[in-house]
N, CA, C and O atoms as CSV, one atom per row, in Angstrom:
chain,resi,resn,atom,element,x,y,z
A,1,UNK,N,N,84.806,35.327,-63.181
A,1,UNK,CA,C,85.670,36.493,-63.336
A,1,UNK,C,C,85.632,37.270,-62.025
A,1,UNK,O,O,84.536,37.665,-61.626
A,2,UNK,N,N,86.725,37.522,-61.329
A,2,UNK,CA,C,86.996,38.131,-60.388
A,2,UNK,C,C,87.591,39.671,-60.313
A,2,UNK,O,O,88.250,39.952,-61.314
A,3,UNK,N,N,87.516,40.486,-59.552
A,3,UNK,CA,C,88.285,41.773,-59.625
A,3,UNK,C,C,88.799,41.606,-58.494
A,3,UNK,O,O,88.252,41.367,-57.417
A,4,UNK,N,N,90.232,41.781,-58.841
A,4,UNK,CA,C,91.270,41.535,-57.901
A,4,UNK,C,C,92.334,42.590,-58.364
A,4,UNK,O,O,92.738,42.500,-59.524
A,5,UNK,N,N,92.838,43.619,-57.523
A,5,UNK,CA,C,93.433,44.792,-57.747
A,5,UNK,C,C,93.367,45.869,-59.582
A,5,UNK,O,O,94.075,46.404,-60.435
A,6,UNK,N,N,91.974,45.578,-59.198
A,6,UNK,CA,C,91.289,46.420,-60.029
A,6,UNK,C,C,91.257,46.082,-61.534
A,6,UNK,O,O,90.855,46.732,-62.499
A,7,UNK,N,N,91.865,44.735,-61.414
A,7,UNK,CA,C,91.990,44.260,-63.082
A,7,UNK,C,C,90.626,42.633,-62.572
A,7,UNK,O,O,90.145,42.127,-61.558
A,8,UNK,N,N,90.580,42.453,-64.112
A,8,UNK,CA,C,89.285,41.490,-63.987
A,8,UNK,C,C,90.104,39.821,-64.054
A,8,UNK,O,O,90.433,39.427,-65.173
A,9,UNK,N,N,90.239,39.400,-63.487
A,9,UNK,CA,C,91.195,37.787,-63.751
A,9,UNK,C,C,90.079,36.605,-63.577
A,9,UNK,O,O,89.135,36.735,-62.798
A,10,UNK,N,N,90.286,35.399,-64.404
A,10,UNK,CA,C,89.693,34.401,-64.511
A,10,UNK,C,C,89.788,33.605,-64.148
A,10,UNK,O,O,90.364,32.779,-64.855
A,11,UNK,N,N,89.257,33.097,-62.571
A,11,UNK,CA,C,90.202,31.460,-61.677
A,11,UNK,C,C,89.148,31.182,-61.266
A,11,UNK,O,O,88.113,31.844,-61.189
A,12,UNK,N,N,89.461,29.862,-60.896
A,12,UNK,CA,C,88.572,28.715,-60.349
A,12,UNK,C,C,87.453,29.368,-59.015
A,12,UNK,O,O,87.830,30.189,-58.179
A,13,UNK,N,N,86.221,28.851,-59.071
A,13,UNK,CA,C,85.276,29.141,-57.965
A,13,UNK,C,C,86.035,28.654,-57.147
A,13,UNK,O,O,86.245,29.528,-56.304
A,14,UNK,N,N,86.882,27.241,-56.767
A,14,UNK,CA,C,86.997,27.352,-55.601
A,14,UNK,C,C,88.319,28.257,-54.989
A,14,UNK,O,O,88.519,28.576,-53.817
A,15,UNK,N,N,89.038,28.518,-56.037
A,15,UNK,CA,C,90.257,29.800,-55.132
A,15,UNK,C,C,89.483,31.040,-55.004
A,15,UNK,O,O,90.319,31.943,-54.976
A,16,UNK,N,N,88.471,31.465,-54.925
A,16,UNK,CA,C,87.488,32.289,-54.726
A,16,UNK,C,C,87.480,32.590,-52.936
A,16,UNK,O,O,86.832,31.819,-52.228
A,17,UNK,N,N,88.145,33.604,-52.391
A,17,UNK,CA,C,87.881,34.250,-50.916
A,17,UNK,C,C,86.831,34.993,-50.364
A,17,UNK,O,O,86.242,35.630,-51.237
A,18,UNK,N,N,86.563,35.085,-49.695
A,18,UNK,CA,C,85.416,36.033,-48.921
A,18,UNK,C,C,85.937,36.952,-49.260
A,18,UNK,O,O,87.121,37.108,-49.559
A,19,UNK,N,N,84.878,37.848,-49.248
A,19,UNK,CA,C,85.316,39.276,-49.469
A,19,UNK,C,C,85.405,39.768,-51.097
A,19,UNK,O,O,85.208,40.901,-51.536
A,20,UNK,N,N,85.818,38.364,-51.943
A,20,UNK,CA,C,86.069,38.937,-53.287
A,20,UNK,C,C,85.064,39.773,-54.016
A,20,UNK,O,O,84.145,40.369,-53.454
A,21,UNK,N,N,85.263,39.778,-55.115
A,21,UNK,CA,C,84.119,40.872,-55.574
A,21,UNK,C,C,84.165,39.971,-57.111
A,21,UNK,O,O,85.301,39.780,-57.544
A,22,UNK,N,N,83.306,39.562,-57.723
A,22,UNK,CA,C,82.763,38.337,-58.532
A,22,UNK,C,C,81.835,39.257,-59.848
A,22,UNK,O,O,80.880,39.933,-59.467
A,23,UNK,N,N,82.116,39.232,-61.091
A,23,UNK,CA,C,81.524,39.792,-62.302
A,23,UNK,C,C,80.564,38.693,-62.500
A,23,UNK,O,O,80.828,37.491,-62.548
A,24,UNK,N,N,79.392,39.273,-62.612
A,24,UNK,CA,C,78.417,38.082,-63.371
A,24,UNK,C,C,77.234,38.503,-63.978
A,24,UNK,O,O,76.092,38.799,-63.625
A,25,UNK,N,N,78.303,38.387,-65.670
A,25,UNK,CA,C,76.960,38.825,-66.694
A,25,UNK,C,C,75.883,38.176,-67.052
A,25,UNK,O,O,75.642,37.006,-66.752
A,26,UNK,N,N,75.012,39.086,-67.870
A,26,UNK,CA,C,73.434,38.112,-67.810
A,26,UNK,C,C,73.800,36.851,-68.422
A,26,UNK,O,O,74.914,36.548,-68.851
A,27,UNK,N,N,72.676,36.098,-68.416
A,27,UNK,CA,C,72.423,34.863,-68.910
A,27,UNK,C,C,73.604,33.425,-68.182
A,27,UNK,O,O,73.452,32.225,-68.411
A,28,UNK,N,N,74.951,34.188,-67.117
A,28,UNK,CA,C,75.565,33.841,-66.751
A,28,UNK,C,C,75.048,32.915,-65.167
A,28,UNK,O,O,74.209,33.528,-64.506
A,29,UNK,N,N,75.415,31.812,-64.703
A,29,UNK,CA,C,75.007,31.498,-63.449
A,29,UNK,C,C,75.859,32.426,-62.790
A,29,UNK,O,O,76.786,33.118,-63.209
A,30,UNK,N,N,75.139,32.237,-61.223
A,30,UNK,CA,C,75.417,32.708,-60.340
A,30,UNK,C,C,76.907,31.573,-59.551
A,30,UNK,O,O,76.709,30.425,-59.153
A,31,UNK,N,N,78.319,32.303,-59.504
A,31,UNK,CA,C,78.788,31.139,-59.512
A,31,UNK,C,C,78.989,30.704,-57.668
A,31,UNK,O,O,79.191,29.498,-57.528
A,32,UNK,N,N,78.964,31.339,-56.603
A,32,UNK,CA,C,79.137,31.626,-55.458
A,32,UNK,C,C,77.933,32.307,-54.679
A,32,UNK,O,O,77.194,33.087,-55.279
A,33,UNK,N,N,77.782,32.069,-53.621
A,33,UNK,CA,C,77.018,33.044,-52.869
A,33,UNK,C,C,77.443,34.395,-52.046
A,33,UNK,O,O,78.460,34.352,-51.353
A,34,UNK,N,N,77.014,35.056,-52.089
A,34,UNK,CA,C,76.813,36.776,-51.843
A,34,UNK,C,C,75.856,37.622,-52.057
A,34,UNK,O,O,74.712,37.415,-52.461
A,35,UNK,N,N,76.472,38.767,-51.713
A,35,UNK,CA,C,75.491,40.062,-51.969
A,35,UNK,C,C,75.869,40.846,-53.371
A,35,UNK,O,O,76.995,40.810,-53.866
A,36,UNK,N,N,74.680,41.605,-53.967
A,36,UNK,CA,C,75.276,42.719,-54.714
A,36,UNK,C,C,75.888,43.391,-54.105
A,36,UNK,O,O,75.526,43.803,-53.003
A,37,UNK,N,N,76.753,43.622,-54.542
A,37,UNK,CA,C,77.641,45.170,-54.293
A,37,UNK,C,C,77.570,45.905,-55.179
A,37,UNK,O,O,77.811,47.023,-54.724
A,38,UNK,N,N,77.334,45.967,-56.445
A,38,UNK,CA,C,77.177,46.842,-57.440
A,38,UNK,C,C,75.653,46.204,-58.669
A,38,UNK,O,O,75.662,44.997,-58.911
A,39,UNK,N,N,74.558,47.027,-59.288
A,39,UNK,CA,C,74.231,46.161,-60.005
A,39,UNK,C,C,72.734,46.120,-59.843
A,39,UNK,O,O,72.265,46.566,-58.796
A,40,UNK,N,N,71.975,45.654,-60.724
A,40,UNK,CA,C,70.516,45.639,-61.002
A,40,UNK,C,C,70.447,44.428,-61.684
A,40,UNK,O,O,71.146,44.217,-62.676
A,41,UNK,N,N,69.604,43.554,-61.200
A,41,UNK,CA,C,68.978,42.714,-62.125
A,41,UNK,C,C,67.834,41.691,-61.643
A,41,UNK,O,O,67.462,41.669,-60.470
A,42,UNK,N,N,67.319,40.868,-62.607
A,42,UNK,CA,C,66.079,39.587,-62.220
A,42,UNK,C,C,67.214,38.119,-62.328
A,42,UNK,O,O,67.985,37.871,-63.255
A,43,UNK,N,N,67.012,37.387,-61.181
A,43,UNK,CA,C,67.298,36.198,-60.935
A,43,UNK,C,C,66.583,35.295,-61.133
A,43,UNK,O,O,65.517,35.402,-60.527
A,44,UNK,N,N,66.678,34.484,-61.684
A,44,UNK,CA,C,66.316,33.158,-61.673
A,44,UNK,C,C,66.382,31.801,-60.387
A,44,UNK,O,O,66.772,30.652,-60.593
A,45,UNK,N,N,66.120,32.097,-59.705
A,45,UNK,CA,C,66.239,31.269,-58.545
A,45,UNK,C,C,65.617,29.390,-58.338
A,45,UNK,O,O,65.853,28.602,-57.422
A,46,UNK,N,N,64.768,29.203,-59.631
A,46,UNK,CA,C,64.140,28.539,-59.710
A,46,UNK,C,C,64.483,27.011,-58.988
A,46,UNK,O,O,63.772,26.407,-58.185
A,47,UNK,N,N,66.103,26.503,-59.668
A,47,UNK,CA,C,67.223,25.525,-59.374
A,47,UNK,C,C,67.396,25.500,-57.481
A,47,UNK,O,O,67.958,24.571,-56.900
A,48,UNK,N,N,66.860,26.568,-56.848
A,48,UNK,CA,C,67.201,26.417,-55.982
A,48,UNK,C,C,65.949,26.465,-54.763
A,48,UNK,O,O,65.934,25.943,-53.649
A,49,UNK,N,N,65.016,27.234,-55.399
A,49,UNK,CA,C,63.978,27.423,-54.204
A,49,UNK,C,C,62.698,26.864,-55.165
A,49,UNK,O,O,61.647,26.548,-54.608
A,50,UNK,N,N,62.815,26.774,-56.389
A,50,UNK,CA,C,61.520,26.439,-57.085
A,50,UNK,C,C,60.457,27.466,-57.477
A,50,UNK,O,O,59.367,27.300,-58.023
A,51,UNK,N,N,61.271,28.931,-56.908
A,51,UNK,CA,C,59.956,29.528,-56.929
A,51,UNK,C,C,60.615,29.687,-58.748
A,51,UNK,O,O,61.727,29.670,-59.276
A,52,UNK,N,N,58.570,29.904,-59.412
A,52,UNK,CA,C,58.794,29.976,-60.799
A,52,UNK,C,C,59.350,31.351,-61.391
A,52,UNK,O,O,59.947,31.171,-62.452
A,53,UNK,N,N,59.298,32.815,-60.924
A,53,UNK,CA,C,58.787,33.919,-60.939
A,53,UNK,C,C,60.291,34.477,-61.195
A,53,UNK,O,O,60.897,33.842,-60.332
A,54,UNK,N,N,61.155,35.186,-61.777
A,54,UNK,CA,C,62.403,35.966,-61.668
A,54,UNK,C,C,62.116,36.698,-61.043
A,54,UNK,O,O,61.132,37.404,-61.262
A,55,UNK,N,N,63.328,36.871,-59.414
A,55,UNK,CA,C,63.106,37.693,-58.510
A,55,UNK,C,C,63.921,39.328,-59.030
A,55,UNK,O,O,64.938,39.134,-59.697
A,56,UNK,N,N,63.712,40.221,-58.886
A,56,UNK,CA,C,64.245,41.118,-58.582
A,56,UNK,C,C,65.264,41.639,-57.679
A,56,UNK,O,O,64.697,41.869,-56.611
A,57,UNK,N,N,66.409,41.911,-57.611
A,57,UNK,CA,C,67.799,42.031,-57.124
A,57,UNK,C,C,68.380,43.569,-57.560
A,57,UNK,O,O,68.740,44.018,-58.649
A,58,UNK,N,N,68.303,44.163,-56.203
A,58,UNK,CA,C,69.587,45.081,-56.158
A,58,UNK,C,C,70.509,45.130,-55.100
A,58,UNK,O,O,70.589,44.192,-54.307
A,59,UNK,N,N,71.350,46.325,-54.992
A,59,UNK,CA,C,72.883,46.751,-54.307
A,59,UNK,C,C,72.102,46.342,-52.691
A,59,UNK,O,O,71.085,46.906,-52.286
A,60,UNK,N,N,72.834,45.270,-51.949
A,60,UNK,CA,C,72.205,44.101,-50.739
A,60,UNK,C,C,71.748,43.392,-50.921
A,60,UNK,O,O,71.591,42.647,-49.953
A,61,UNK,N,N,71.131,42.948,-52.222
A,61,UNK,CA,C,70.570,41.706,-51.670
A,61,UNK,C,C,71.005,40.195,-52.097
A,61,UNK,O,O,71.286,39.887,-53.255
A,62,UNK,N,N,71.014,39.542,-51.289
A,62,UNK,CA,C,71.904,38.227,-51.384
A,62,UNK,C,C,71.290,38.057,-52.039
A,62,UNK,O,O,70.274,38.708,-52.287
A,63,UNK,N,N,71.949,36.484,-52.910
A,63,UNK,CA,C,71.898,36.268,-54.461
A,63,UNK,C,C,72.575,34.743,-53.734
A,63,UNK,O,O,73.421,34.713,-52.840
A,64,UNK,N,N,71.882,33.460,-54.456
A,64,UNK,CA,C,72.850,32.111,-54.239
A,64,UNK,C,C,73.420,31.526,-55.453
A,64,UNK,O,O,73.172,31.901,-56.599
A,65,UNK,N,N,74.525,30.186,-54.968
A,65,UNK,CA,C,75.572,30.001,-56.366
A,65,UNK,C,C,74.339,28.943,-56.959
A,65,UNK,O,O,73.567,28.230,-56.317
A,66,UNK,N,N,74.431,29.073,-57.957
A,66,UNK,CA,C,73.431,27.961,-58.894
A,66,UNK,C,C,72.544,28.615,-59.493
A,66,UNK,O,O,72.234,28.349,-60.654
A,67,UNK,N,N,71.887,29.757,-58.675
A,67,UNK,CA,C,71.217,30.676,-59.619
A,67,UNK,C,C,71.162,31.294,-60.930
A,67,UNK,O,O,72.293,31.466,-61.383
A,68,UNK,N,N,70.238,31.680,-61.680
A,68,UNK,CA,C,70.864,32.380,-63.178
A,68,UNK,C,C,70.463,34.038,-63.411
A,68,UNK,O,O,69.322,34.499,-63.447
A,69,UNK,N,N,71.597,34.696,-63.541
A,69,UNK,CA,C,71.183,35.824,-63.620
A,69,UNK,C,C,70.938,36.180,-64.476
A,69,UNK,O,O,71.736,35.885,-65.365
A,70,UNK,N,N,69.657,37.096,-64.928
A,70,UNK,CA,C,68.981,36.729,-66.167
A,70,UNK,C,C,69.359,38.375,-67.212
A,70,UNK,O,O,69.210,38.380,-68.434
A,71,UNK,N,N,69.761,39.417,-66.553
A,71,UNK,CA,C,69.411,40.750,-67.202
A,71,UNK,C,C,70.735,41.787,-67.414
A,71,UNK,O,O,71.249,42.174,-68.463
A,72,UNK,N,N,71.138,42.130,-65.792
A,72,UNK,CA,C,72.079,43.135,-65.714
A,72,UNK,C,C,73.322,42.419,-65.590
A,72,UNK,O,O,73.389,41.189,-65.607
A,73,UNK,N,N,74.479,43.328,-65.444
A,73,UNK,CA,C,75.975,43.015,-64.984
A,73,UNK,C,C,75.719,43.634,-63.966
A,73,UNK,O,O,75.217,44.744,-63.789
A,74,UNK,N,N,76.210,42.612,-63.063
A,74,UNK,CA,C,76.520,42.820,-61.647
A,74,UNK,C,C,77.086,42.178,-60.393
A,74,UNK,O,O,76.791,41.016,-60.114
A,75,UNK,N,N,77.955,42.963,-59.571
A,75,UNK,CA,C,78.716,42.545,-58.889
A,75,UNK,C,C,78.709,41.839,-57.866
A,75,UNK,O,O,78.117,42.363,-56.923
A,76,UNK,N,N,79.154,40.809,-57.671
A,76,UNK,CA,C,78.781,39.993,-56.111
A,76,UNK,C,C,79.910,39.668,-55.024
A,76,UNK,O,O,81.039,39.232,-55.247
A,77,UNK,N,N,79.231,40.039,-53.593
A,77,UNK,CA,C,80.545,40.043,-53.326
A,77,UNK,C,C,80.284,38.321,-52.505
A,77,UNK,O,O,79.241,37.758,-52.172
A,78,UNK,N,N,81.511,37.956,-52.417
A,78,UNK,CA,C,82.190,36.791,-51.845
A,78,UNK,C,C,81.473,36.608,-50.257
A,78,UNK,O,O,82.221,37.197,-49.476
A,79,UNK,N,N,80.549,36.134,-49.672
A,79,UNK,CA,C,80.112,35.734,-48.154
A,79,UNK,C,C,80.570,34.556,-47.659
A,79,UNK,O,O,81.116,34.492,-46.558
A,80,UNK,N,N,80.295,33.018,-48.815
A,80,UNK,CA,C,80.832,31.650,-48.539
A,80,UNK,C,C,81.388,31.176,-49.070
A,80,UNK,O,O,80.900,31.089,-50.196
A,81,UNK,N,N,82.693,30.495,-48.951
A,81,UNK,CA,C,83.497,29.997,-49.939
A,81,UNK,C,C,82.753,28.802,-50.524
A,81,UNK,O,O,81.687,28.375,-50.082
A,82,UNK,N,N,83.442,28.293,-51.593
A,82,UNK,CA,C,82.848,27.109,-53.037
A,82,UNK,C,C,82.083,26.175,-51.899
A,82,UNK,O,O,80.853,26.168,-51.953
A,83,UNK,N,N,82.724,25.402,-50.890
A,83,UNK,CA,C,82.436,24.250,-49.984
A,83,UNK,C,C,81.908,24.155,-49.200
A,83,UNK,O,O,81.821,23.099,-48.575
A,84,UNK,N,N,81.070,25.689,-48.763
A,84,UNK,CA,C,80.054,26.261,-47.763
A,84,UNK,C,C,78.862,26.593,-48.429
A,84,UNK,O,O,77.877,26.577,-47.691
A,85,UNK,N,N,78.612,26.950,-49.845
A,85,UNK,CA,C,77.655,27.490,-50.134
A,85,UNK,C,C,76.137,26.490,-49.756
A,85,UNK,O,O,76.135,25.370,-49.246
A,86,UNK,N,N,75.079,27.203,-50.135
A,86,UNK,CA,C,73.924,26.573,-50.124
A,86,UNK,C,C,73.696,25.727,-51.011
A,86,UNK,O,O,72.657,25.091,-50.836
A,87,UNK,N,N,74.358,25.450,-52.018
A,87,UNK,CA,C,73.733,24.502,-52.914
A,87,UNK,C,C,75.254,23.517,-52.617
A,87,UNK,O,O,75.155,22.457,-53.234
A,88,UNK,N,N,76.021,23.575,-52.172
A,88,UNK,CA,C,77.060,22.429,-51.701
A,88,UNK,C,C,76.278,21.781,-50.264
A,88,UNK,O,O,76.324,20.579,-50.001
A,89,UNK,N,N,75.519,22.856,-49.350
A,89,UNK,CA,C,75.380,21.731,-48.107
A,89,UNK,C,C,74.301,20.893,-48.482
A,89,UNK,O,O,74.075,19.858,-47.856
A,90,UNK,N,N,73.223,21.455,-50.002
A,90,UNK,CA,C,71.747,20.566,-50.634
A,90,UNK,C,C,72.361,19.837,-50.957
A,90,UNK,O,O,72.195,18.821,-50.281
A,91,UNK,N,N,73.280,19.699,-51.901
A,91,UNK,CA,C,73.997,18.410,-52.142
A,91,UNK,C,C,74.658,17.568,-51.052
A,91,UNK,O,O,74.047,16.520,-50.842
A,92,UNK,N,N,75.623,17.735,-50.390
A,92,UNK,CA,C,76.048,17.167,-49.271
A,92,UNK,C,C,74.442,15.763,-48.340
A,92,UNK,O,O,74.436,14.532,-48.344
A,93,UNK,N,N,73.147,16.992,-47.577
A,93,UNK,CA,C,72.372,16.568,-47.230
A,93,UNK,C,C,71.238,15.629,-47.888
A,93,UNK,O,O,70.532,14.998,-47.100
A,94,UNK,N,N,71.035,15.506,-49.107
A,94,UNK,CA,C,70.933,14.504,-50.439
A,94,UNK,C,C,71.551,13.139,-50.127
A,94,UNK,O,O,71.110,12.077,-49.688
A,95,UNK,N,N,72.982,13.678,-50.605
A,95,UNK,CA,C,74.159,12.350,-50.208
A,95,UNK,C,C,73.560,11.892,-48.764
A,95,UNK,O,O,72.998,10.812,-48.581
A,96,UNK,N,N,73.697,12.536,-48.122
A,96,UNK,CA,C,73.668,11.626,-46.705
A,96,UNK,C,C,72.340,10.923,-46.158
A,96,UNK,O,O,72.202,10.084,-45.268
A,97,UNK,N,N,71.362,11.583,-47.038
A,97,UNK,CA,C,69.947,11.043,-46.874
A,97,UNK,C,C,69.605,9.667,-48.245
A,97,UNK,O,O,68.527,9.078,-48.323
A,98,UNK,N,N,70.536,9.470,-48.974
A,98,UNK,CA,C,70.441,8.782,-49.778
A,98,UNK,C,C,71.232,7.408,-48.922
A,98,UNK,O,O,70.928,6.242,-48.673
A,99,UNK,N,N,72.012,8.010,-48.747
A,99,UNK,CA,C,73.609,6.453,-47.952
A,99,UNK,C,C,72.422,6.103,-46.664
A,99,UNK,O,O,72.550,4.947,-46.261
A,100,UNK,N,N,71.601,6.684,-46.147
A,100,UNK,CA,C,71.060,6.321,-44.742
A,100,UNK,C,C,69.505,5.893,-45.244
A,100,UNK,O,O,68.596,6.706,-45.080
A,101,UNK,N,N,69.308,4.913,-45.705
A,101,UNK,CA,C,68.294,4.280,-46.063
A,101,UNK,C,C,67.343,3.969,-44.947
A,101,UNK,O,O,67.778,3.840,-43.803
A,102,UNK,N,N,66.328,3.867,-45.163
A,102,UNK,CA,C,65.181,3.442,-43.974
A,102,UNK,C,C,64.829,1.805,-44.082
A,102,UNK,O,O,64.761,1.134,-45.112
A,103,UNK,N,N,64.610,1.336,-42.578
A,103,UNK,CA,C,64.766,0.085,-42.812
A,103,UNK,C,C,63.986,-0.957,-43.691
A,103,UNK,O,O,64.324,-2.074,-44.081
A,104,UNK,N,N,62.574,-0.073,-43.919
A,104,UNK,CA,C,61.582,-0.764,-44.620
A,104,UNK,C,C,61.774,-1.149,-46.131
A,104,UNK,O,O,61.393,-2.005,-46.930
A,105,UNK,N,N,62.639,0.043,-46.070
A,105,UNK,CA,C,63.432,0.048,-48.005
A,105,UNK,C,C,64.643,-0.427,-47.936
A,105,UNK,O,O,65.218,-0.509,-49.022
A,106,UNK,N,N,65.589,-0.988,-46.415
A,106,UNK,CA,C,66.283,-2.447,-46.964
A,106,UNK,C,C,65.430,-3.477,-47.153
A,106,UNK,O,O,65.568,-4.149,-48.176
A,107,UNK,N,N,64.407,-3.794,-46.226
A,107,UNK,CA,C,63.430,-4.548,-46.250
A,107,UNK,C,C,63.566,-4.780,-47.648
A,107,UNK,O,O,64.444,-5.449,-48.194
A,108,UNK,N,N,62.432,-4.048,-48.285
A,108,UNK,CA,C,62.059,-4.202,-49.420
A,108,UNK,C,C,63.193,-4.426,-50.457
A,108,UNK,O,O,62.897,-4.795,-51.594
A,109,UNK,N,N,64.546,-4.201,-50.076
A,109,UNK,CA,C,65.316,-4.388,-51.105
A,109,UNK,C,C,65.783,-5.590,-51.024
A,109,UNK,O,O,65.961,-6.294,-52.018
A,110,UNK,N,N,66.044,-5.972,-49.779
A,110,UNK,CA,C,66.453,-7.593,-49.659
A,110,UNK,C,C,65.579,-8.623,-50.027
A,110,UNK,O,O,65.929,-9.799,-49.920
């Protein structure tokens, strides 16, 4: 859910711009990366950094997409679009470390 001239509209993460300003209620993931701009709450970060602990989050502090926000409503604003975020380049660098095998494990596979 986005706020886009002051009404709340419902479109795809990836037509999602910098700058937007992004609703995300509790128990809701985090769908993009940004900052609060409006908002209090504990994150769940776990999916992404492992740490076990719900971090604490207010108005500045970046927040990543994959995350779960666990408490408040609050606002995020737009920094990277869908295909930049941090959990698109973990995936991306995965893929490419998976396709580039080491030779000992063709070895072993042949």
């Amino acid at each position: 859910v986005v706020l886009r001239d002051g009404t709340e509209q419902t479109i795809r993460v990836e037509d999602l711009k910098i700058g937007d300003v992004v609703l995300v209620h509790p128990s809701d993931r985090i769908p993009i990366d940004g900052f609060i701009r409006n908002g209090r709450t504990t994150v769940d970060q776990s999916p992404m950094t492992g740490e076990s602990i719900p971090v604490e989050k207010q108005v500045g502090d970046s927040v990543l997409a994959g995350t779960l926000n666990q408490q408040g409503l609050i606002q995020v604003e737009v920094t990277r679009i869908a295909g930049e975020t941090t959990l698109a380049r973990m995936v991306r660098l995965v893929e490419h470390a998976q396709s580039e095998r080491a030779a000992s494990q063709q070895f072993t596979d042949w």
